[in-house]
Steps between C-alpha positions, in 0.01 A plus 500: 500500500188650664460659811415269777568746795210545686533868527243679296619671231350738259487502126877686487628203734545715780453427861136600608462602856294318742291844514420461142469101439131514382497142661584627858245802447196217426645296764446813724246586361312198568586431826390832635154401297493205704568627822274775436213245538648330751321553883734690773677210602246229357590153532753543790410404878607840642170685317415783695240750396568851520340721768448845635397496907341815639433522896266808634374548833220256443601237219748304286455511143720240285461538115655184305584508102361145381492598079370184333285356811122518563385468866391165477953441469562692839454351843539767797570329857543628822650376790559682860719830372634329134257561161587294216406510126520180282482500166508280183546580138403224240491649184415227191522612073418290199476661170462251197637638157502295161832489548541472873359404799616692838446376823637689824461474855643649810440502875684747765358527895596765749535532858519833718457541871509830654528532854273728698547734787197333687289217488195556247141377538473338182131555476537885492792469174375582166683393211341575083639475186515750229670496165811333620542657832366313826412750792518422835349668778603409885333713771716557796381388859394757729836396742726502165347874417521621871863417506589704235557865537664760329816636662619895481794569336711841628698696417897434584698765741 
């Protein structure tokens, strides 16, 4: 009677560990192929790109990750003391063999809102583009900057 246990087994009939089922390895294989393609988080409504803020005396500067996106996919708002980027991803793929025809198509958007330590003027933010990375440049007001002073630290008894 043959073996209809769907462990794997290898040529000697013995057991064959989940570590070594050369099924599970493509399988693993495969999926971390997939997700390797896959946008941070693409598809799902809770998107958010990654940034780095930096504050000086004068300025904020917010630098966004958007891989995949051109700038005409990014919408940068501003409202009172609260910047928000907007994005959408719509990425489309046909490729027409003799023996196949491939058609794929996906969509993802993104949301972020930061919230600022002042209100902005919005016509003195910058904001550009640049292989994947959108900068974004908020000058502080002159009340915001004259607020903000450095404070001595000393020395403990």
């Amino acid at each position: 009677m043959p073996n209809r246990s769907l462990t794997p087994r290898s040529s000697e009939g013995t057991a064959v560990s989940p570590q070594q089922d050369p099924f599970r390895m493509l399988r693993n294989e495969m999926d971390r192929l997939f997700d390797s393609f896959r946008w941070p988080g693409y598809g799902s409504s809770d998107v958010s790109p990654r940034v780095d803020i930096c504050e000086t005396d004068k300025e904020i500067d917010i630098d966004a990750e958007l891989p995949g996106l051109n700038e005409n996919d990014i919408d940068v708002m501003l409202s009172g003391d609260v910047l928000t980027i907007r994005g959408e991803k719509k990425a489309e793929r046909e490729e027409k063999k003799v023996n196949y025809h491939l058609t794929e198509r996906s969509y993802g958007s993104f949301s972020r809102s930061i919230a600022l330590p002042f209100d902005a003027d919005p016509g003195k933010v910058s904001a550009r583009f640049d292989k994947g990375v959108l900068h974004i440049s908020i000058p502080k007001p002159a009340e915001a900057a004259a607020k903000s002073a450095k404070i001595p630290v000393k020395p403990g008894h």
